[in-house]
C-alpha positions as CSV (number, residue, x, y, z in Angstrom):
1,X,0.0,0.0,0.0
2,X,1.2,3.9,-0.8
3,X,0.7,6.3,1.3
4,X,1.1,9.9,2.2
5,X,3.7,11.8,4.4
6,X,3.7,15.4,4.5
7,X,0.9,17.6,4.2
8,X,-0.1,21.5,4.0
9,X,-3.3,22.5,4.1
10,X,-5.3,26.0,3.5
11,X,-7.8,28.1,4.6
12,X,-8.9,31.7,3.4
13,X,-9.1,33.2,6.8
14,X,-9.2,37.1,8.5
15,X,-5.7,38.4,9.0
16,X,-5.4,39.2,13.2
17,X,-4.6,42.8,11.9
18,X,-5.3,44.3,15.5
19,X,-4.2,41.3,17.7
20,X,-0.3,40.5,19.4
21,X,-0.2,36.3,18.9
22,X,3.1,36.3,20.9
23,X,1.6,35.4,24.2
24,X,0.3,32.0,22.6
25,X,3.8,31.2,21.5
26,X,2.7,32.7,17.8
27,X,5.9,34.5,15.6
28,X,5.7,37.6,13.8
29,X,7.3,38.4,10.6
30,X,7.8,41.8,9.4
31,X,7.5,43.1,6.2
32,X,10.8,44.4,5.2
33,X,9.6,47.4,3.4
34,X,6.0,48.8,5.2
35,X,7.2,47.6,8.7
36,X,4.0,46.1,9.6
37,X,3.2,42.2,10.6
38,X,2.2,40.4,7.2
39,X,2.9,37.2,8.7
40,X,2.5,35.1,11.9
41,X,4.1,31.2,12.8
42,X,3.7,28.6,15.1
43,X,5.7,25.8,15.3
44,X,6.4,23.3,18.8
45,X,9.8,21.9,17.8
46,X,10.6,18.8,19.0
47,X,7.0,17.0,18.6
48,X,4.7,16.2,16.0
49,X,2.5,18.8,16.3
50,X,1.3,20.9,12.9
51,X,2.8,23.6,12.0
52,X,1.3,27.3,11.3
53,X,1.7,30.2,9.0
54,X,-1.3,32.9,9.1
55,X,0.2,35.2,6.3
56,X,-1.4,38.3,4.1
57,X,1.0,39.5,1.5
58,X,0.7,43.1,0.9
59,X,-2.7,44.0,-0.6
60,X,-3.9,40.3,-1.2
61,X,-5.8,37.7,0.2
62,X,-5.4,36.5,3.9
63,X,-4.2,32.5,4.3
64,X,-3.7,29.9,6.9
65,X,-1.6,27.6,6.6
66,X,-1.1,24.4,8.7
67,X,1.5,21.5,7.7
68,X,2.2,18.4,9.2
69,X,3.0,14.5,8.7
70,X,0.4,12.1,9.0
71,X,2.4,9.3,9.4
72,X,4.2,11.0,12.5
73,X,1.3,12.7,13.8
74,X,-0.9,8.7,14.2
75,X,1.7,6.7,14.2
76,X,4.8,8.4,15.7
77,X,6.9,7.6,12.6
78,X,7.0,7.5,8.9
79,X,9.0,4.0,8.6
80,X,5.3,2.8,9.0
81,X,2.3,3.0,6.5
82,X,-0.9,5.1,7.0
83,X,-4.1,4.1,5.4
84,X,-7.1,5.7,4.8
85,X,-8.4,5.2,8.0
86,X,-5.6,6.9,9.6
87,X,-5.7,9.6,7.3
88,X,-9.4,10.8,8.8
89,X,-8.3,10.6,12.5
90,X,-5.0,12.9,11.0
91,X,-7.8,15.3,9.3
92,X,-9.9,15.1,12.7
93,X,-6.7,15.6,14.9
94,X,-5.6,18.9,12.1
95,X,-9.3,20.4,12.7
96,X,-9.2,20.3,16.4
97,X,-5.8,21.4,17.0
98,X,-6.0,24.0,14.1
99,X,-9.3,25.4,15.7
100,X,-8.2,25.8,19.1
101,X,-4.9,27.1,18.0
102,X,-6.0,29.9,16.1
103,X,-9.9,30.5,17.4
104,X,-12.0,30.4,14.2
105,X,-13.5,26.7,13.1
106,X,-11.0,25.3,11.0
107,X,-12.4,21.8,9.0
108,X,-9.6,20.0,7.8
109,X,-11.8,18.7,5.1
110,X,-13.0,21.8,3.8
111,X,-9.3,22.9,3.4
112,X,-7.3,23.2,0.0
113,X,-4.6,20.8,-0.3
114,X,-1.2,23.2,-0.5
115,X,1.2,20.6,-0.2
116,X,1.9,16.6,-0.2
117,X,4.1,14.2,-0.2
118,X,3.2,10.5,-1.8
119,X,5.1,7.4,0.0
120,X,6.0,4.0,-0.2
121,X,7.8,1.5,2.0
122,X,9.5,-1.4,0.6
123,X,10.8,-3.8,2.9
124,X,13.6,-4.9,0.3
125,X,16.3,-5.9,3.3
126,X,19.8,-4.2,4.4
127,X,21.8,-5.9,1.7
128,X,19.5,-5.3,-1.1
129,X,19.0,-1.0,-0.7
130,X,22.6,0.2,-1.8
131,X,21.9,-2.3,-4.9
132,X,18.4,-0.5,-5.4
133,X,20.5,3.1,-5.2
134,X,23.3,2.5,-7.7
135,X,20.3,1.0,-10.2
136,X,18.6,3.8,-10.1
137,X,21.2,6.5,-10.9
138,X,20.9,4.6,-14.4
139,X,17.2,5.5,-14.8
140,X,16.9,7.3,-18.1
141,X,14.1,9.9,-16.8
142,X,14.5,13.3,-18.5
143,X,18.8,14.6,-20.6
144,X,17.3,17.8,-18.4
145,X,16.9,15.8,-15.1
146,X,19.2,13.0,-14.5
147,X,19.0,11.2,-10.8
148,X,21.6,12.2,-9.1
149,X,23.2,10.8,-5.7
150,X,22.6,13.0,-2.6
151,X,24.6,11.0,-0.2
152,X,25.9,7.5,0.3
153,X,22.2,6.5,1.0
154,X,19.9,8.7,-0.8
155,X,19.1,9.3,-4.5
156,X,17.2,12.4,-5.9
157,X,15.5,13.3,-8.7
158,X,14.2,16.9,-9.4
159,X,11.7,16.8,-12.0
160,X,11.3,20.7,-12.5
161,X,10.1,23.1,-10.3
162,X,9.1,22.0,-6.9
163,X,8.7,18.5,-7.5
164,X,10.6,16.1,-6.2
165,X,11.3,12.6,-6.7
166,X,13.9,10.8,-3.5
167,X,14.5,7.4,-3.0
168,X,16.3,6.2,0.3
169,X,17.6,3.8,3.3
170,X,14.8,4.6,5.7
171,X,16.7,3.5,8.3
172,X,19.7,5.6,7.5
173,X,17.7,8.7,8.0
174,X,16.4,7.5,11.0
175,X,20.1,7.0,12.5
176,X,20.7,10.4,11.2
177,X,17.8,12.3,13.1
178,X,18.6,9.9,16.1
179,X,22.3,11.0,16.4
180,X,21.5,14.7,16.0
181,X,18.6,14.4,18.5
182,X,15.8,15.4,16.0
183,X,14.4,12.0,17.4
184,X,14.2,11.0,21.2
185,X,12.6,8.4,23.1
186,X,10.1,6.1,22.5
187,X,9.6,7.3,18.9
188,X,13.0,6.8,18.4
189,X,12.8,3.1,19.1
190,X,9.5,2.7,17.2
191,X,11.2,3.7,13.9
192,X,14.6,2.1,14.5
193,X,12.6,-1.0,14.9
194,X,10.4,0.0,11.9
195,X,13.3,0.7,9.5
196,X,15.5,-1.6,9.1
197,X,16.3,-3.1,5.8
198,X,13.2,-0.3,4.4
199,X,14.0,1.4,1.4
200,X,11.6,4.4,0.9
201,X,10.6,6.8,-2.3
202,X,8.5,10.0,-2.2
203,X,7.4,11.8,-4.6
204,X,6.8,15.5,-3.3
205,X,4.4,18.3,-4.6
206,X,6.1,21.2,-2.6
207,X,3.7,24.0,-3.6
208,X,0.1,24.6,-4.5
209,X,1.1,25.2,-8.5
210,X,2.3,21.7,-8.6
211,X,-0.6,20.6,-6.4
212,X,-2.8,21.4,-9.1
213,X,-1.4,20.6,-12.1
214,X,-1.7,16.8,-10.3
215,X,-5.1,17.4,-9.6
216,X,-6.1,18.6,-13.3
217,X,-3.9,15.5,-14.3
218,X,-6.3,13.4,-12.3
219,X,-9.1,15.3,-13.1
220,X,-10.2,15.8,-9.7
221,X,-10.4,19.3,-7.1
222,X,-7.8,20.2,-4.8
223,X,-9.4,18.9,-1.4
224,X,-8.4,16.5,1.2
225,X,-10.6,14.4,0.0
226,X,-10.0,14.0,-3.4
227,X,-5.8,13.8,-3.5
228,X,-5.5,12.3,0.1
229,X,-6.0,8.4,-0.4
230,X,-4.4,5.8,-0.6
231,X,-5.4,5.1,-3.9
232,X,-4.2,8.9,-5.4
233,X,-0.8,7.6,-3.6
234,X,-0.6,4.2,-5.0
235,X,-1.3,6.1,-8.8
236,X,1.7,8.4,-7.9
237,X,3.8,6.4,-6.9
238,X,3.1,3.3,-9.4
239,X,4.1,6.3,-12.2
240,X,7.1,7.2,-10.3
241,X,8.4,3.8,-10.0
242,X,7.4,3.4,-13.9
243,X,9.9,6.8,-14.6
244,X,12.4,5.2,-12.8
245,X,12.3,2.1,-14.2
246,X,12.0,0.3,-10.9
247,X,7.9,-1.4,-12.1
248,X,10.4,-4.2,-13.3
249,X,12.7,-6.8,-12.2
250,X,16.4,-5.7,-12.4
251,X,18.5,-8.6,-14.0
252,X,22.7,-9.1,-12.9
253,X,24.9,-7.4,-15.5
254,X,26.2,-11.1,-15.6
255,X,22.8,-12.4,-17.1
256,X,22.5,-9.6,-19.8
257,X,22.5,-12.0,-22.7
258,X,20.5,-14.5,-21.1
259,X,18.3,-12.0,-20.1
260,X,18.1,-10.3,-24.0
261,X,18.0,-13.4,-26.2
262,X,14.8,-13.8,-23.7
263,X,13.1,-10.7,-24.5
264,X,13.9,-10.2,-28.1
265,X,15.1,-14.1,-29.5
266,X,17.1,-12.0,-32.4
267,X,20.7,-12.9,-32.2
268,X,21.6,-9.7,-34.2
269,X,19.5,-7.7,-32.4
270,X,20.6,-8.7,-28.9
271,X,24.5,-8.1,-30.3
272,X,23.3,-5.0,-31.4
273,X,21.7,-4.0,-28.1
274,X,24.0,-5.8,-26.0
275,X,26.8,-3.4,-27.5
276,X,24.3,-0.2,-26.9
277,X,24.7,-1.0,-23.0
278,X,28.5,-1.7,-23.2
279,X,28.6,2.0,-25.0
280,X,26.5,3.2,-21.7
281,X,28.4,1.4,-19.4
282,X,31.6,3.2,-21.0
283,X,31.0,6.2,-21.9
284,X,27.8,7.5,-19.6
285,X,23.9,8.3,-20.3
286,X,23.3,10.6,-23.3
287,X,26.5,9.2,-25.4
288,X,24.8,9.6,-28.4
289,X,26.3,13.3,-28.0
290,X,30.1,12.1,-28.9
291,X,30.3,12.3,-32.5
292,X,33.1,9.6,-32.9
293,X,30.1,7.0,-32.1
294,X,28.3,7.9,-34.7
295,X,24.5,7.3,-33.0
296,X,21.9,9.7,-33.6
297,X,19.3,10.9,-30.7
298,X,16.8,9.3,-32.7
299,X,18.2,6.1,-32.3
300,X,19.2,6.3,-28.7
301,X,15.8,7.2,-27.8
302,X,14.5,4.2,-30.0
303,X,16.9,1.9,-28.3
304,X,16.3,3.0,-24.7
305,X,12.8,2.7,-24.7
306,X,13.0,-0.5,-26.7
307,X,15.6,-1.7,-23.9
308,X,13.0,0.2,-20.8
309,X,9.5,-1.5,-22.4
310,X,11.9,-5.0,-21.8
311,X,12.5,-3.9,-18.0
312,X,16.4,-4.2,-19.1
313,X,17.8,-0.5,-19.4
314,X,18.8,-1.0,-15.4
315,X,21.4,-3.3,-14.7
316,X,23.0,-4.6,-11.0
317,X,26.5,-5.8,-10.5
318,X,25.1,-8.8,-8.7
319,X,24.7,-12.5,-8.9
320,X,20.9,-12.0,-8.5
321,X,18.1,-10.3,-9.5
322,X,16.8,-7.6,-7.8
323,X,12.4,-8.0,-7.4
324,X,10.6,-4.8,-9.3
325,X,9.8,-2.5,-6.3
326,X,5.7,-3.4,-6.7
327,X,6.1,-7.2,-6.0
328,X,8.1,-6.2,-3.1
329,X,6.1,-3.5,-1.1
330,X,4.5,-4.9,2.0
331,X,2.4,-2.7,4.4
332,X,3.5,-2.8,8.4
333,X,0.5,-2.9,10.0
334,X,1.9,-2.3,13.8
335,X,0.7,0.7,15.8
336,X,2.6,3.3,18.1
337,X,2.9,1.6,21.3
């Protein structure tokens, strides 16, 4: 099951022109050339609490803002799985504490949808995620928009604008947020326990722009209840897997031939493919550019998609195959203690 992480939400709501916020633990902002307050936040760091911005840009409509995880905010961590059910007891939780926070009724549900973040879990084991990693910086996405590595345990892909495609050792990250005491306690244990062996992908629509260009994509309004399910999530993410090329088994580099004269039976083509992949291996993605080759972009976008349709355009340095991402992705049902 795919699920969903981070959230912002909206409401157009009266500016507190006339009121100080400070003494409930609210920030003002000022604006840099007028002076005045154009923007108040809340945030209590070190829980999982939403967080606030009540903002009014200079001669424009008022907005609040609240943003949080839904994962952390019902299940203490996001090394676990939220379904739909939790995702109404997050949008009743967001009402309730949005309401009392700020004093005016605030219905989760009645909200726009400003920001989220689309997640899956896959429970692929320690030895398999760095495997997973290095296959990915192959994926032949976008000559604009290559993956690229972000750390030893992380790969990104930015897909223009504020979207964002990452994929990840969940338990890495959790280590990372342990050691720098971003995580304490008993949620600390819940997602080291959670993590291990867990490699996670999101797919993040950072602002409302790319919000709705999903929801015109998917033909549906920007509410809660239209782009907050499990099933919008399982649509992103089976597209992102798709564009990375991870929707298909990954065969050894030791198995190419087997694995070709499989797919296409053709001895001449599979020496003529098999020697488009040695070009890759040697030279890089996009090689089509050195002119000493010879190979037009034409045919190098033939022959990729020919060699991605066949699930073989990845490749691991492996003696085994590694499962496509989909027949791997198990949902861990256990709850915050």
């Amino acid at each position: 099951m795919s699920s969903i992480d981070t959230v912002s939400l909206r409401w157009q709501r009266d500016f507190p022109e006339n009121k100080d916020l400070r003494a409930d633990d609210w920030q003002p902002h000022y604006n840099s050339r007028f002076g005045n307050i154009d923007k108040w936040t809340h945030n209590r760091k070190g829980t999982n609490l939403p967080r606030f911005t009540w903002s009014k840009p200079q001669e424009r409509e008022s907005w609040l803002t609240v943003e949080f995880s839904a994962p952390y905010l019902v299940k203490g961590t996001n090394a676990l799985d939220v379904d739909d059910a939790d995702i109404e007891a997050a949008l009743d939780l967001v009402s309730d504490y949005t309401s009392q926070r700020v004093g005016v009724e605030c219905d989760a549900r009645k909200a726009l949808v400003g920001r989220v973040d689309y997640a899956a879990n896959f429970r692929v084991g320690e030895e398999s995620i760095p495997l997973y990693l290095e296959a990915a910086l192959e994926a032949k996405v976008s000559r604009f928009c290559p993956p690229y590595r972000e750390s030893e345990t992380a790969v990104g892909l930015d897909t223009g604008g504020a979207r964002k495609i990452q994929l990840y050792d969940k338990h890495a990250d959790v280590l990372n947020k342990v050691e720098s005491g971003r995580l304490e306690g008993k949620a600390a244990k819940l997602a080291l326990a959670s993590s291990v062996g867990v490699l996670r992908l999101e797919s993040r629509f950072k602002t409302t722009q790319t919000v709705s260009r999903l929801a015109k994509s998917l033909d549906v309004e920007r509410t809660p209840e239209r782009l907050l399910s499990s099933d919008v999530a399982g649509k992103v993410i089976a597209m992102e897997l798709k564009k990375l090329s991870l929707d298909k088994p990954i065969e050894p580099e030791s198995e190419r031939f087997e694995a070709l004269h499989e797919a296409f039976g053709d001895y001449k083509k599979v020496s003529d493919l098999l020697g488009f992949l040695a070009y890759r291996d040697r030279f890089g993605d996009n090689f089509y550019r050195l002119p000493q080759l010879g190979i037009s972009r034409a045919t190098y976008n033939r022959k990729v998609k020919l060699l991605q349709d066949a699930g073989l355009w990845l490749s691991v340095a492996s003696d085994r195959a590694l499962s496509a991402l989909s027949e791997v992705h198990q949902t861990d049902t256990r709850k915050a203690a």
